[in-house]
C-alpha positions as CSV (number, residue, x, y, z in Angstrom):
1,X,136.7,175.1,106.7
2,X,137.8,172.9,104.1
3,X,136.3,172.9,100.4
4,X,135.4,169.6,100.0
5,X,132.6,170.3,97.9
6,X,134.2,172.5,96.0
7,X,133.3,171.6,92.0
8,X,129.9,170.3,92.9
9,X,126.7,171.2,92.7
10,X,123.2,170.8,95.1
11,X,119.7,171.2,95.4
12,X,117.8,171.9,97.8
13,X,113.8,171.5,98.1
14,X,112.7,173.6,101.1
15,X,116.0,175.5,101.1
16,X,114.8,179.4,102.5
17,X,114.6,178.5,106.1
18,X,114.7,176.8,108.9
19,X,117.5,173.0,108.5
20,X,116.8,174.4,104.7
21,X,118.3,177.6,104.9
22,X,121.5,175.9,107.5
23,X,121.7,172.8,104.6
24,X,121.9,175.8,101.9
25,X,124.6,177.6,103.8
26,X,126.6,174.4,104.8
27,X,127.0,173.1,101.7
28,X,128.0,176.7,100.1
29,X,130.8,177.4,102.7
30,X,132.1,173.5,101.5
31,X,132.5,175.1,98.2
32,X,129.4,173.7,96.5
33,X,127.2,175.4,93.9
34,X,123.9,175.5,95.5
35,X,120.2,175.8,94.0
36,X,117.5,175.6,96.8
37,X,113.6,176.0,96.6
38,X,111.2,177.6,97.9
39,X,107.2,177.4,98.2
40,X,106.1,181.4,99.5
41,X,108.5,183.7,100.9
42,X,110.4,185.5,97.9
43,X,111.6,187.9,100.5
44,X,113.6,185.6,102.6
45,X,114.8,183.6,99.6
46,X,116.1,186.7,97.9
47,X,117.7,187.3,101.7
48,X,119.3,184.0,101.7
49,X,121.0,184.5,97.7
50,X,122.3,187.4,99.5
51,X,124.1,186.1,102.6
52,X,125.8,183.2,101.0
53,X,127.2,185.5,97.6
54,X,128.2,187.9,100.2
55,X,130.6,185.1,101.6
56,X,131.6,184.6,98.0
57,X,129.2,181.6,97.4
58,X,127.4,180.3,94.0
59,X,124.0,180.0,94.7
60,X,120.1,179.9,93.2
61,X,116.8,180.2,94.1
62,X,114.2,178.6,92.9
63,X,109.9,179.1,93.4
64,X,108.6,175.6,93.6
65,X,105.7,174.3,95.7
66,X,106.9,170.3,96.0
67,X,103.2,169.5,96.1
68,X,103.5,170.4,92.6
69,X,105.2,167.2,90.5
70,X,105.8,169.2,87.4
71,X,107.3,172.4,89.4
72,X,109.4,170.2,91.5
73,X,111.0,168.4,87.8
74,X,111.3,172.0,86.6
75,X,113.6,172.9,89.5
76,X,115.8,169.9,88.8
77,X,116.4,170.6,85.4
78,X,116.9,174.0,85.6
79,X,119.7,173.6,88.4
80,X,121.2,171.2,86.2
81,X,121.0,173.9,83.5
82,X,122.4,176.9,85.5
83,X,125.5,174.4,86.8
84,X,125.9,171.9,83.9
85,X,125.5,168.8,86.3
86,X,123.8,168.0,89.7
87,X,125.7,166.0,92.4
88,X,124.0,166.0,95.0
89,X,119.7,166.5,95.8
90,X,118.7,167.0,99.6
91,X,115.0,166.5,99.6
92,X,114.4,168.7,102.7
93,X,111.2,170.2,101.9
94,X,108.4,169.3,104.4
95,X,104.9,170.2,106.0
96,X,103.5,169.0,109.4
97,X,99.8,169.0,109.6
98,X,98.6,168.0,113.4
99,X,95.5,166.3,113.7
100,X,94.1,162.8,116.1
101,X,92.7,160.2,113.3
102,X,89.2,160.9,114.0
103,X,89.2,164.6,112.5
104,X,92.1,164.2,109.7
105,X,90.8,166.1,107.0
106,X,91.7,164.0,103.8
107,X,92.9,167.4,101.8
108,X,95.1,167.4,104.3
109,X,96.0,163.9,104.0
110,X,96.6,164.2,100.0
111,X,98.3,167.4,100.7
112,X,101.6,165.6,103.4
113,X,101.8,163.1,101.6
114,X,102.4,165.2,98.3
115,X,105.0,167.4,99.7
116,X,106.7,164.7,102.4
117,X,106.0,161.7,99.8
118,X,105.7,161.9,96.1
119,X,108.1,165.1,95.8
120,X,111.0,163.0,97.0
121,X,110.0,160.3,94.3
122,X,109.4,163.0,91.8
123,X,113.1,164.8,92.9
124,X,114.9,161.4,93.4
125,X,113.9,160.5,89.6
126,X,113.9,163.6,88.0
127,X,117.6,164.0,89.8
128,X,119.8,160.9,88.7
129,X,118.8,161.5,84.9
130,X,122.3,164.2,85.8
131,X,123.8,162.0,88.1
132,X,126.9,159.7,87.9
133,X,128.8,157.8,90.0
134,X,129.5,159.3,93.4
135,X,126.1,161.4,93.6
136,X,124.6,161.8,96.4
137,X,120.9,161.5,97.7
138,X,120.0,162.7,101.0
139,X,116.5,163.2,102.4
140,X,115.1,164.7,105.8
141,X,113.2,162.4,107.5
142,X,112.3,162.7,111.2
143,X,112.3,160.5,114.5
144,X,108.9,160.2,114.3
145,X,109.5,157.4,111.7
146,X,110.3,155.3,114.6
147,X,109.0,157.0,117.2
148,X,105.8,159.6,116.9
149,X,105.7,160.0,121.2
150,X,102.5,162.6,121.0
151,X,99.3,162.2,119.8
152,X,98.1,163.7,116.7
153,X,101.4,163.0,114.7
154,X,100.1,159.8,112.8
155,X,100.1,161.1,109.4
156,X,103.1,162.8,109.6
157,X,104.6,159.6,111.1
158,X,103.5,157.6,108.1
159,X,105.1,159.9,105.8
160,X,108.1,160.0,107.0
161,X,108.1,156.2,107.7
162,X,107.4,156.2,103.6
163,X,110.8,158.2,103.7
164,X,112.7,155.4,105.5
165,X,111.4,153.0,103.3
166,X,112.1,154.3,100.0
167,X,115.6,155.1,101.4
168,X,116.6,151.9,101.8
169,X,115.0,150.7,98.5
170,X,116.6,153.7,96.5
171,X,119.7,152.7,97.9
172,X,119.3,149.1,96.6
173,X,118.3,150.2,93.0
174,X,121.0,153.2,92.3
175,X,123.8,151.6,93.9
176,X,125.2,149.7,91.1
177,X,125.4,153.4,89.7
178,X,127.8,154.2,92.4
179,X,125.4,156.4,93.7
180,X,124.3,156.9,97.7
181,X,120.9,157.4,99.2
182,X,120.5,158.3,103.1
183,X,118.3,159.8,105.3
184,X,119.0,162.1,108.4
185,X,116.4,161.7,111.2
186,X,116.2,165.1,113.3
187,X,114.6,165.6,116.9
188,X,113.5,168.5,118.2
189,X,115.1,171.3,116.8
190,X,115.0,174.8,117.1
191,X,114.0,176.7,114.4
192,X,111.8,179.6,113.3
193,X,108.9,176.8,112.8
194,X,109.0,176.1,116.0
195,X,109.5,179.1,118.0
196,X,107.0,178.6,120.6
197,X,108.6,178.7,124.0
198,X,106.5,176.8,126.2
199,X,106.7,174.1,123.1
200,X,110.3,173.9,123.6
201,X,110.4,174.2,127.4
202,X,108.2,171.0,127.5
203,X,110.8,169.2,124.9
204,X,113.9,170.1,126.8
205,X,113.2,167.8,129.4
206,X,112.7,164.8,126.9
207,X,116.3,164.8,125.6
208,X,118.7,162.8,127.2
209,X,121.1,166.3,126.8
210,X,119.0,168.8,128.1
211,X,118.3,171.0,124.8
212,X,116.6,170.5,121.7
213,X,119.4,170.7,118.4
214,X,120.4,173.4,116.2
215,X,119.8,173.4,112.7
216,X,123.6,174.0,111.5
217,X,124.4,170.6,113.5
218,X,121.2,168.4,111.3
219,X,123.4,170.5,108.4
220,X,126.3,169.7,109.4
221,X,125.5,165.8,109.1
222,X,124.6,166.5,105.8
223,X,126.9,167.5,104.9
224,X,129.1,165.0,105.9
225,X,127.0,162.6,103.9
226,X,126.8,164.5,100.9
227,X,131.0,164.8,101.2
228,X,133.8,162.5,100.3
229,X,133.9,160.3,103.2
230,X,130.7,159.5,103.1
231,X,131.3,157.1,99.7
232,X,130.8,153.7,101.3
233,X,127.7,154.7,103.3
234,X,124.1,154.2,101.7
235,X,120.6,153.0,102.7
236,X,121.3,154.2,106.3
237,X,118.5,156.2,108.2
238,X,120.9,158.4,110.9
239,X,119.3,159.6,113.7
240,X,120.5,163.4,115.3
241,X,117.8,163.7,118.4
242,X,119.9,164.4,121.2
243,X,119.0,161.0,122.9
244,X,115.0,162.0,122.6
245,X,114.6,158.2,121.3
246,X,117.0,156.7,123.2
């Protein structure tokens, strides 16, 4: 695989597993120096540092809950400190909280839209004080921006409808500063949060291939976007759902 990040640095938010861990590990086999938080799990964070130096990668990690503004600003500067710049920021860090409208507890409420909101404003602003032209901004956001299909997912759905939206305005404000904002909008994909198998075997049939998506492939767009031949594309929301929308 070629380098093509080699000489730049990332961050992560929600980097220890699941599309986190495969963003982390993507961009560090494209050569890039790569910082990623995490909100609990030391143990599989520590694992992670471990399997991409093994493969000869530069990488950090970094205890941050993104419901915390002030931790999440910390973990900007200090990646910018340990690598002298920041290139790109993937604002992957996410919770999902099911619940129907009439038994949404507002903690909860307050809590999404902390972590799936206001952390991505907090990282985006925090981020391009170290950013010149040609950085990157990437966010997850999810299909159910457009399309929430079960009920339950409302809140969720709004948040990462507040993703879309502040994608596209990003993109409008930091583009004179040559720099890109996009969004990646997964399907169903299989990860260790979602693990359940009669969960996944009622998915399968909704996608127009058959199979919900792997992890490395969400990673693998971002990668694309946070690459070289990406320069020329910004505000865009891409969709990678295996026809589940279409």
């Amino acid at each position: 695989m070629t380098k093509i990040l080699l000489g730049k640095v990332a961050l992560v938010t929600g980097g220890s597993r699941g599309i986190g861990a495969a963003i982390v590990r993507r961009l560090a086999a494209d050569g890039a120096a790569v910082a990623f938080t995490f909100a609990a799990s030391e143990e599989r964070a520590l694992a992670l540092v471990a399997e991409v130096e093994a493969l000869g990668g530069k990488v950090l990690a970094i205890k941050a809950d993104s419901g915390d503004a002030e931790a999440v600003r910390r973990a900007v500067a200090r990646t910018a400190g340990a690598f002298g710049v920041l290139d790109i920021l993937v604002n992957n860090a996410g919770i999902l909280i099911h619940g129907k409208v009439d038994e949404f507890a507002l903690e909860d409420f307050d809590r999404m839209v902390d972590v799936n909101v206001r952390a991505v404003f907090v990282a985006v602003q925090a981020a391009i004080k170290h950013m010149t032209t040609g950085g990157r901004i990437i966010t997850t956001g999810s299909v159910v921006a457009d399309y929430t299909g079960f009920p339950g997912a409302s809140i969720y759905s709004m948040t990462k409808g507040a993703v879309s939206a502040m994608t596209r305005g990003f993109a409008r404000d930091l583009g004179p500063r040559g720099i890109t904002v996009n969004a990646v909008q997964p399907g169903p994909t299989e990860t260790d949060i979602n693990d359940i198998e009669s969960q996944r075997a009622m998915l399968r049939p909704m996608m127009a291939l058959g199979r919900m998506g792997k992890d490395w492939e969400v990673a693998s767009l971002v990668a694309y976007l946070a690459g070289p031949q990406a320069g020329f594309i910004t505000g865009s929301l891409l969709t990678i759902d295996g026809g589940y929308t279409a």
